[in-house]
py3Dmol code that shows the C-alpha trace and the ligand (Angstrom):
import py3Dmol

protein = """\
ATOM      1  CA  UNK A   1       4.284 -12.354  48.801  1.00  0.00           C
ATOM      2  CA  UNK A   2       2.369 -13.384  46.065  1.00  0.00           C
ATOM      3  CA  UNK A   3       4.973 -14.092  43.596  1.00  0.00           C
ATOM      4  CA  UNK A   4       7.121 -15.523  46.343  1.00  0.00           C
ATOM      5  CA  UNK A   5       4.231 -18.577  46.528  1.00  0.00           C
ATOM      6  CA  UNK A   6       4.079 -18.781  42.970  1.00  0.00           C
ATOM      7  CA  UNK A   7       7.589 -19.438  43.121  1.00  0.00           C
ATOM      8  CA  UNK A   8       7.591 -21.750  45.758  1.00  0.00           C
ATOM      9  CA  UNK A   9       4.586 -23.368  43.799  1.00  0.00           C
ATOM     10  CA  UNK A  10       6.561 -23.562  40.464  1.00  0.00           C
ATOM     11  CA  UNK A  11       9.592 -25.389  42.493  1.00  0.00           C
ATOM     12  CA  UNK A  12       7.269 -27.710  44.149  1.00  0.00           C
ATOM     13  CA  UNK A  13       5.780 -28.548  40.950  1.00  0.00           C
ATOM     14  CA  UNK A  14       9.423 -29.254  39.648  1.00  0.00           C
ATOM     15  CA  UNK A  15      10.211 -31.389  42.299  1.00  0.00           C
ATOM     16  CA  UNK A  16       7.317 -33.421  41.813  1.00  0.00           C
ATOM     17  CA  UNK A  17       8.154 -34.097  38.164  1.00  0.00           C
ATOM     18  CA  UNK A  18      11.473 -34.583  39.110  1.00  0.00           C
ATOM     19  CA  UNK A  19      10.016 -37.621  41.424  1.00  0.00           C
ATOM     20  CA  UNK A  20       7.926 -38.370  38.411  1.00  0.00           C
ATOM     21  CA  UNK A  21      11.059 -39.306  36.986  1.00  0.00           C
ATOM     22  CA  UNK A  22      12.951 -40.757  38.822  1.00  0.00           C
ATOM     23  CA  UNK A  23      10.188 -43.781  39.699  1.00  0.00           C
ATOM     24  CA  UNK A  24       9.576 -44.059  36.226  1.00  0.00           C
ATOM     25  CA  UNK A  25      12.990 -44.681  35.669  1.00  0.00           C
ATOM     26  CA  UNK A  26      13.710 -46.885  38.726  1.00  0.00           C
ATOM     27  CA  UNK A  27      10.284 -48.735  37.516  1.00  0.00           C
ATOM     28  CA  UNK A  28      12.025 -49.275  33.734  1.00  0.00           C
ATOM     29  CA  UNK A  29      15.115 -50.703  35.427  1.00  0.00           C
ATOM     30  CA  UNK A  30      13.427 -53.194  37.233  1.00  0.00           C
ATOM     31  CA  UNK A  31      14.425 -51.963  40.488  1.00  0.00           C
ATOM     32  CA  UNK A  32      10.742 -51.996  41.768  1.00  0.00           C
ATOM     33  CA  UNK A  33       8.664 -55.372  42.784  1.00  0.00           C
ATOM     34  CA  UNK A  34       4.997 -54.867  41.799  1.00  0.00           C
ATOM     35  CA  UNK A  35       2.678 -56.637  44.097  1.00  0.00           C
ATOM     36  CA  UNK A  36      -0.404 -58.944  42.491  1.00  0.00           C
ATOM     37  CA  UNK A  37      -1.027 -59.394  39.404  1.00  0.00           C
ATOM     38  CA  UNK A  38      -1.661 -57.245  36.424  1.00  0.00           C
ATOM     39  CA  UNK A  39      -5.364 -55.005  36.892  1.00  0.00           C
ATOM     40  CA  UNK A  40      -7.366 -55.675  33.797  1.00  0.00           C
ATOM     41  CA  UNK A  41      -7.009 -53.050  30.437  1.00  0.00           C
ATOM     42  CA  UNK A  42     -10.113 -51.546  31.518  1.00  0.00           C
ATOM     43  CA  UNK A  43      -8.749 -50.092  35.033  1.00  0.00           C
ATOM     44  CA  UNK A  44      -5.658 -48.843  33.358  1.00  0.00           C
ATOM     45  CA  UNK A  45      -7.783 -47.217  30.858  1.00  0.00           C
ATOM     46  CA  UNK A  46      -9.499 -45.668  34.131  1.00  0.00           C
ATOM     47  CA  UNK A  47      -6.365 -44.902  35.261  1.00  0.00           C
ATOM     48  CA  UNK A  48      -5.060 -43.587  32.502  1.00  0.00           C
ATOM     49  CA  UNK A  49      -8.087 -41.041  32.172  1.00  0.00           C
ATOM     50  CA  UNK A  50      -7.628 -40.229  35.795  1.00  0.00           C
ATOM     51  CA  UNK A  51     -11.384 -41.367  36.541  1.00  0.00           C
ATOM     52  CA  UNK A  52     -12.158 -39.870  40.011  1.00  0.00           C
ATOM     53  CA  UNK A  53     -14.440 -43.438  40.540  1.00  0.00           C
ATOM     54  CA  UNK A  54     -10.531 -44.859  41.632  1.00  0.00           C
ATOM     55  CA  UNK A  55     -10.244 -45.192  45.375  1.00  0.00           C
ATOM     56  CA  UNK A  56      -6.872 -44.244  45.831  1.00  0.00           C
ATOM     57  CA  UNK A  57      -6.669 -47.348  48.598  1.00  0.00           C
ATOM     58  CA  UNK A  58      -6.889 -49.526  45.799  1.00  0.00           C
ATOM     59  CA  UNK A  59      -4.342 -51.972  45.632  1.00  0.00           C
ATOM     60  CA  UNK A  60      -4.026 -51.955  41.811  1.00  0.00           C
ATOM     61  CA  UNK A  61      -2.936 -48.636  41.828  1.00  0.00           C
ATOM     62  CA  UNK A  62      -0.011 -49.614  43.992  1.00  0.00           C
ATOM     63  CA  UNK A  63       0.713 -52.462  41.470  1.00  0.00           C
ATOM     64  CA  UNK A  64       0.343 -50.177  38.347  1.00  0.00           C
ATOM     65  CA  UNK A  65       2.747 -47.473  40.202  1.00  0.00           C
ATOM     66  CA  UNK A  66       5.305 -50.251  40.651  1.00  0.00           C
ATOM     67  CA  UNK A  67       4.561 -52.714  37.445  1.00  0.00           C
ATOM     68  CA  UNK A  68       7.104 -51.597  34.030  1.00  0.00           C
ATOM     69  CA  UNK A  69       4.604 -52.771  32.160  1.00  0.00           C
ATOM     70  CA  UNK A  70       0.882 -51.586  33.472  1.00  0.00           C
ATOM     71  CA  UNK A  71       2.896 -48.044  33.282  1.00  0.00           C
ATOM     72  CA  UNK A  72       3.950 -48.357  29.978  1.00  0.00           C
ATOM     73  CA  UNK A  73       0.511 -49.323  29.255  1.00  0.00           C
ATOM     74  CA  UNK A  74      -0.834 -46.633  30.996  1.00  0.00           C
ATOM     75  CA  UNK A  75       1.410 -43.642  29.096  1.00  0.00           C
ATOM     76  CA  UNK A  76       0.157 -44.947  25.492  1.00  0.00           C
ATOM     77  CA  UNK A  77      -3.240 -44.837  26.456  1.00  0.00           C
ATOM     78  CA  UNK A  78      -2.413 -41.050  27.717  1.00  0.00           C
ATOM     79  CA  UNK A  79      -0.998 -40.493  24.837  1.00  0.00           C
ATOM     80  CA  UNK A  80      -4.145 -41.807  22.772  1.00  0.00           C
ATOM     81  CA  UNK A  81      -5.795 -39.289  25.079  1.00  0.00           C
ATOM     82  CA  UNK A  82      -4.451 -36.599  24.405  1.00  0.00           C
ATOM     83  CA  UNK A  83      -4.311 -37.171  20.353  1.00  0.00           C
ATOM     84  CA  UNK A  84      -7.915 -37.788  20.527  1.00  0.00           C
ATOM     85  CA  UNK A  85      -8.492 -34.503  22.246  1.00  0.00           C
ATOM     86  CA  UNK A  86      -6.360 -32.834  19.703  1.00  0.00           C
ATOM     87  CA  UNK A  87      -7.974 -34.800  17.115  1.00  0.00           C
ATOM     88  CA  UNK A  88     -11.871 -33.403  18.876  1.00  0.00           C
ATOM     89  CA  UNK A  89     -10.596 -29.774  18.882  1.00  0.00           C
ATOM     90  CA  UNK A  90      -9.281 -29.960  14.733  1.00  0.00           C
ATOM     91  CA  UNK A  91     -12.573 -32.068  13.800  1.00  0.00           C
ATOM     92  CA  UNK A  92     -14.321 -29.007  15.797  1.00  0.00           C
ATOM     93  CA  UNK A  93     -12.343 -26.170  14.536  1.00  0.00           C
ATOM     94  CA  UNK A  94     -12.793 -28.008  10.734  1.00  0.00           C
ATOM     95  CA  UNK A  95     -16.367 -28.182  11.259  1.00  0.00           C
ATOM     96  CA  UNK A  96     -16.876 -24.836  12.337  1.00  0.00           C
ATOM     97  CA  UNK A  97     -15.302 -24.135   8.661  1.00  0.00           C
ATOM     98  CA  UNK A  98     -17.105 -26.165   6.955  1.00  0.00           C
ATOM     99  CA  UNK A  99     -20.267 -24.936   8.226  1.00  0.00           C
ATOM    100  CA  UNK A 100     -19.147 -21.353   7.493  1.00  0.00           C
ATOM    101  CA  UNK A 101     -17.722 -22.050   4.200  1.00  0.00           C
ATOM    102  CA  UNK A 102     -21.463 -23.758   3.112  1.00  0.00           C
ATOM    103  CA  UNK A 103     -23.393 -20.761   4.566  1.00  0.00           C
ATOM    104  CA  UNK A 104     -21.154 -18.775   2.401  1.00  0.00           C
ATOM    105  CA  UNK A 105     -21.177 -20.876  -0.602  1.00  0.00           C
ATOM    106  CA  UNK A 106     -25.002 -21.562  -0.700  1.00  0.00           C
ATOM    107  CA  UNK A 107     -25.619 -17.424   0.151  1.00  0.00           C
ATOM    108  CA  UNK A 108     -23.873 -16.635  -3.226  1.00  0.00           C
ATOM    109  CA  UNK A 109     -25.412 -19.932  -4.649  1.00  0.00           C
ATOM    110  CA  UNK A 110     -28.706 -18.434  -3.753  1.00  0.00           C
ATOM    111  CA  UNK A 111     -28.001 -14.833  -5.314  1.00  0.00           C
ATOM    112  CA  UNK A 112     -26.430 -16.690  -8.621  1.00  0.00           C
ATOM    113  CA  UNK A 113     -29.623 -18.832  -8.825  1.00  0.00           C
ATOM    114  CA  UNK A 114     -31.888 -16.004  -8.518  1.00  0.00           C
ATOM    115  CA  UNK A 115     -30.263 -14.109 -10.983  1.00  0.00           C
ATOM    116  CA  UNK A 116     -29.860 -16.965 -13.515  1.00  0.00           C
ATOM    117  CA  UNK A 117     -33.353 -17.772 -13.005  1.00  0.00           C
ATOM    118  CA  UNK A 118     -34.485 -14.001 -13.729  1.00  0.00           C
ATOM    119  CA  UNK A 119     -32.445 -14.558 -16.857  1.00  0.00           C
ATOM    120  CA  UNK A 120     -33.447 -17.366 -17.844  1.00  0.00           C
ATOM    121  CA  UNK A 121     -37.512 -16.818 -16.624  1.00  0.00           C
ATOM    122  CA  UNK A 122     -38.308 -14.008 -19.059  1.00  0.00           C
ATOM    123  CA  UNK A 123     -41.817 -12.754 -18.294  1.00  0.00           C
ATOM    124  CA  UNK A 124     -43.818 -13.452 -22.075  1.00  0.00           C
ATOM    125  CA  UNK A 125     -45.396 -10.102 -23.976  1.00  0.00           C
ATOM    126  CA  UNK A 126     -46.799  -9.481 -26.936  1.00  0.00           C
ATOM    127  CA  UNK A 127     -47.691  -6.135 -28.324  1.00  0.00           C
ATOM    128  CA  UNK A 128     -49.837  -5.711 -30.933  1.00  0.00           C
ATOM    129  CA  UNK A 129     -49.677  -2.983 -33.220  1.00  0.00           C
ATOM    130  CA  UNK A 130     -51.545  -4.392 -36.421  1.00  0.00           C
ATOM    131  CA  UNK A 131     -53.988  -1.535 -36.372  1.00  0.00           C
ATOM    132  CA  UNK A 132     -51.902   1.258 -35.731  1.00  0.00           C
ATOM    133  CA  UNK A 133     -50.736   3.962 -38.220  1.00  0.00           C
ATOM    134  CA  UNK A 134     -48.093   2.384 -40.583  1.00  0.00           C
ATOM    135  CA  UNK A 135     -47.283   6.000 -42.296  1.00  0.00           C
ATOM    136  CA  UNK A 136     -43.752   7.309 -41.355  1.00  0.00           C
ATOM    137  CA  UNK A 137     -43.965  10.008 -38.512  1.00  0.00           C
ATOM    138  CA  UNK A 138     -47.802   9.873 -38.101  1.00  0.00           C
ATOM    139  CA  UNK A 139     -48.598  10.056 -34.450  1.00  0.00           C
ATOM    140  CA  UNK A 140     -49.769   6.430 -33.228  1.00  0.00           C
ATOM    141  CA  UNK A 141     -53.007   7.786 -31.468  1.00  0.00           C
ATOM    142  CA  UNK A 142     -54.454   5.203 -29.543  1.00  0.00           C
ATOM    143  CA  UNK A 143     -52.021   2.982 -27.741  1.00  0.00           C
ATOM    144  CA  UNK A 144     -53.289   2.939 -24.336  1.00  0.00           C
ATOM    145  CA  UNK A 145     -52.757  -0.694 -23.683  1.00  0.00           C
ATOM    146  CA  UNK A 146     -49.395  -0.973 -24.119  1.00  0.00           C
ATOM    147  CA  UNK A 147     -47.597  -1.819 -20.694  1.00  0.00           C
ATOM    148  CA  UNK A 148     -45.023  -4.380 -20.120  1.00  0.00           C
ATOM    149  CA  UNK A 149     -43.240  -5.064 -16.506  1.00  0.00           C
ATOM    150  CA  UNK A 150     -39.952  -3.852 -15.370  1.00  0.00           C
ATOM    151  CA  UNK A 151     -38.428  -7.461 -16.041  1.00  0.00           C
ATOM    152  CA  UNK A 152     -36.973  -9.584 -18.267  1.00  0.00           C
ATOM    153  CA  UNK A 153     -39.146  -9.946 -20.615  1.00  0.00           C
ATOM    154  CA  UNK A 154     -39.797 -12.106 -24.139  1.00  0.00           C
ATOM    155  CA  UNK A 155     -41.520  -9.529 -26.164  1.00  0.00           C
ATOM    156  CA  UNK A 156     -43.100 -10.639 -29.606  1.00  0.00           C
ATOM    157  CA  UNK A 157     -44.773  -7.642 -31.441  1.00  0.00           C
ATOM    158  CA  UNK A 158     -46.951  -8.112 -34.492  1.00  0.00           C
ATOM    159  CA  UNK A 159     -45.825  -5.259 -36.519  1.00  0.00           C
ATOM    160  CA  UNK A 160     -48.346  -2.529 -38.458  1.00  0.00           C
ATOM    161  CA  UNK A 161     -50.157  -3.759 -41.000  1.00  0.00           C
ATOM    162  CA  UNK A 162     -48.073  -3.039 -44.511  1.00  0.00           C
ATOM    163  CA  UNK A 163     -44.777  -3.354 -42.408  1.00  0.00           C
ATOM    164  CA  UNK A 164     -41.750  -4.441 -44.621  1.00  0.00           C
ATOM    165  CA  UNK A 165     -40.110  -8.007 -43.870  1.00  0.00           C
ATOM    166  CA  UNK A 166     -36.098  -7.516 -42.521  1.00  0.00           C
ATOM    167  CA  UNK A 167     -34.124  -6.571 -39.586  1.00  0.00           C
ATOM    168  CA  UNK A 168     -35.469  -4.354 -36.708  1.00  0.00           C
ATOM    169  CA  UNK A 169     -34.301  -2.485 -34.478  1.00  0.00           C
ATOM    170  CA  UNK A 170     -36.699  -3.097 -31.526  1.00  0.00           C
ATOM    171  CA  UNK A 171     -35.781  -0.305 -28.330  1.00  0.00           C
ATOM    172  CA  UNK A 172     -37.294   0.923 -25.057  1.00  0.00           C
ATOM    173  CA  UNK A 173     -36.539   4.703 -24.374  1.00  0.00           C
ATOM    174  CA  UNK A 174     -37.052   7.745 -22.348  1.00  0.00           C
ATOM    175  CA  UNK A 175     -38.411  10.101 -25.016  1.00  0.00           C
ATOM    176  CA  UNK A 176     -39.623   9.843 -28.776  1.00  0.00           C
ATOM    177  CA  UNK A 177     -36.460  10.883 -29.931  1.00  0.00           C
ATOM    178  CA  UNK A 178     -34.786   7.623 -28.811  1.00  0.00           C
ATOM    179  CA  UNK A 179     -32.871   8.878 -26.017  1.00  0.00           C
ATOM    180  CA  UNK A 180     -32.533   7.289 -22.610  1.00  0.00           C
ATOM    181  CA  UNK A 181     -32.354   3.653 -23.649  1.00  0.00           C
ATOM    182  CA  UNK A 182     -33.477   1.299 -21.277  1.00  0.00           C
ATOM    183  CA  UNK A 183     -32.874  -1.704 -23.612  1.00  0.00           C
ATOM    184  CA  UNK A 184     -32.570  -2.516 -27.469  1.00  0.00           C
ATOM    185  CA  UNK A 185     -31.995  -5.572 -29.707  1.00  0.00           C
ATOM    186  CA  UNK A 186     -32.388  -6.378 -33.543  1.00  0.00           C
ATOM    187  CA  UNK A 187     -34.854  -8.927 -34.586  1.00  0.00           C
ATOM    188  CA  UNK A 188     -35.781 -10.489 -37.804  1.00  0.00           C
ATOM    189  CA  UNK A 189     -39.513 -10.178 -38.772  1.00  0.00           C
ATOM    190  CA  UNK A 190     -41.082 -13.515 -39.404  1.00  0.00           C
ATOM    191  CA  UNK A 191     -44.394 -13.771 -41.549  1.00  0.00           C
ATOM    192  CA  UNK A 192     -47.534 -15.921 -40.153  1.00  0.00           C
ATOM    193  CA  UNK A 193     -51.053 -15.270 -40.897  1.00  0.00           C
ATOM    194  CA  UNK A 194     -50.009 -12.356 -42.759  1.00  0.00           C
ATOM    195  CA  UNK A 195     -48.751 -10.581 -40.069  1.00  0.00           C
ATOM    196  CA  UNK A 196     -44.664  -9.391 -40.044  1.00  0.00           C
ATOM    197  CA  UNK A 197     -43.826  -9.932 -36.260  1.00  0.00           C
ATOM    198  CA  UNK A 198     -40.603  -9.938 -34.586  1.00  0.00           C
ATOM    199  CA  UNK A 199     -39.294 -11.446 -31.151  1.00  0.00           C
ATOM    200  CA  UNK A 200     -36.624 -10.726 -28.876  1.00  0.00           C
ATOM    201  CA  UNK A 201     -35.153 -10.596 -24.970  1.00  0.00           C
ATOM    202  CA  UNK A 202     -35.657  -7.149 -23.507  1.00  0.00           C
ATOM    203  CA  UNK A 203     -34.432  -6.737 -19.725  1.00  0.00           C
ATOM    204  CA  UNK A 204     -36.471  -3.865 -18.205  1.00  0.00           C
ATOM    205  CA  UNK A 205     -35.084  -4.605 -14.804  1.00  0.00           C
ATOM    206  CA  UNK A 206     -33.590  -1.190 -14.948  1.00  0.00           C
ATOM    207  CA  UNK A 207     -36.529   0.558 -15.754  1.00  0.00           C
ATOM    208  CA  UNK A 208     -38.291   2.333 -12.603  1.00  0.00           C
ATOM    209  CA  UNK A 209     -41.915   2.604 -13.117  1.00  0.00           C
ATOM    210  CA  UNK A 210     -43.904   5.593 -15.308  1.00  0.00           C
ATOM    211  CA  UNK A 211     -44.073   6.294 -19.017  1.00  0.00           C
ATOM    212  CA  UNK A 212     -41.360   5.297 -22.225  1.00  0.00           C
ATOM    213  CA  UNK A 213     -41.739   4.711 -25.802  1.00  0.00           C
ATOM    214  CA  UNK A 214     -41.488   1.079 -27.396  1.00  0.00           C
ATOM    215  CA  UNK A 215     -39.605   2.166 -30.811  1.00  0.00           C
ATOM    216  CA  UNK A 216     -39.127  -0.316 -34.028  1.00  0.00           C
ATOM    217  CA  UNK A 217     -37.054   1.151 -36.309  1.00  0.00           C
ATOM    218  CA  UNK A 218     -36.331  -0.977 -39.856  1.00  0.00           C
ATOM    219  CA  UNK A 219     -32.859  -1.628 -40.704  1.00  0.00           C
ATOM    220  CA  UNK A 220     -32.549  -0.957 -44.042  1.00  0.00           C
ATOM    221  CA  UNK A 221     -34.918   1.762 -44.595  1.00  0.00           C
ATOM    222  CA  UNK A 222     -34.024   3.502 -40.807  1.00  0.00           C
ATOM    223  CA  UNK A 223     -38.148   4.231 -40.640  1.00  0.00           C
ATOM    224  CA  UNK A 224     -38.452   4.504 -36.595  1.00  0.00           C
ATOM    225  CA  UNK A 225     -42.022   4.233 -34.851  1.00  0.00           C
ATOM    226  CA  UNK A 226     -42.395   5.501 -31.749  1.00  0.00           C
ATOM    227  CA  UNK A 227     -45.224   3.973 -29.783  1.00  0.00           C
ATOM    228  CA  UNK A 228     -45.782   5.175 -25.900  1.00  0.00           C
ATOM    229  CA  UNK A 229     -45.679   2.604 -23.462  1.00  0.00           C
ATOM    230  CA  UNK A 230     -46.431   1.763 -19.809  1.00  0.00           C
ATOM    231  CA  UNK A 231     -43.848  -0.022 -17.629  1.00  0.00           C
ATOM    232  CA  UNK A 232     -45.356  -1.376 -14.405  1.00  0.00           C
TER     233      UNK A 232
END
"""
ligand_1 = """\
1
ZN
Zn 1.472 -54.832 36.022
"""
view = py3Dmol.view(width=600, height=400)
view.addModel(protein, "pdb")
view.setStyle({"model": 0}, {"cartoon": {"style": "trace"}})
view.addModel(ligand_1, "xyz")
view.setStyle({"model": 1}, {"stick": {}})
view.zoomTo()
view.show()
């Protein structure tokens, strides 16, 4: 039953194109005598939109049915129609894009930046071990205050008094015997005020809190220091 009136529906439907049609065509030929004048571009607009505020008793609608050129009018403004709706669902579809592209562009913006800036924001230390024991494999005693942060961090250390000038190897690590390195660099010691001191980039980001060993060790005699440290 029900697919017999869709059926039905679907040939009525046909039939009324196939009117469609033919008045279109007989319209084209000249075969049909509009009555008044031309309506004004803004009614066919109306028309063409298929504005329910048309009284269908309208006499204009009569003339536009029967007029070659109101209905050629009429079709290119349906067609405008219709590209501007296609036109409104691509700018839509292109703007949902855009706005998804930019959240994901300025989410991985936002985690670049906030690395870079770790990197490039080191947090400023200086240890100073001018008083401690200079004498290779004394214990350093008392180095309580030593604590840096688990960052990136600009460390300058003001070597033991009587420290040679040269190369160091500057390291963070687990244990005194320089295992477990968190992070190591060379530095050259640079003299002011009488003091050697040396200054380099240590990142300490991987460092979980609790107890390490800053070590200097001199390049060309190997002499390594071990000095216990806090990282916070
Ligand atoms: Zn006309």
């Amino acid at each position: 039953m029900s697919l017999f009136g869709r059926e039905s529906w679907r040939a009525e439907d046909r039939f009324e194109a196939w009117l469609k049609r033919v008045h279109q065509e007989r319209v084209f030929s000249g075969e049909t005598e509009p009555k008044g004048p031309c309506p004004d571009e803004a009614f066919l607009r109306s028309l063409a939109r298929r504005s329910k505020s048309i009284s269908l008793s309208d006499p204009r609608i009569d003339h536009a049915a029967n007029c070659a050129n109101c209905m050629n009018r009429i079709m290119a403004m349906r067609q405008n129609v219709r590209l501007q709706r296609r036109k409104l669902a691509f700018g839509l579809a292109t703007a949902c894009l855009i706005v998804i592209a930019g959240v994901a562009g300025w989410s991985r913006y936002e985690m670049y930046h906030r690395k870079t800036m770790a990197s490039v924001a080191p947090v400023s230390a200086t240890v100073d071990l001018w008083s401690t024991g200079t004498f290779r494999g004394e214990q350093p005693g008392q180095l309580q205050s030593v604590s840096l942060p688990s960052a990136p961090v600009r460390l300058t250390i003001i070597l033991p008094r009587f420290s040679s000038p040269g190369q160091y190897l500057i390291a963070v690590t687990r244990d005194q015997s320089g295992n477990g390195v968190i992070a190591e660099g060379f530095a050259s010691a640079t003299a002011s005020n009488g003091q050697e001191r040396v200054s380099l980039d240590l990142d300490l980001r991987s460092a979980k809190a609790g107890e390490y060993f800053l070590s200097t060790t001199h390049a060309q005699d190997q002499a390594a220091y071990y000095y216990p440290l806090q990282i916070e």
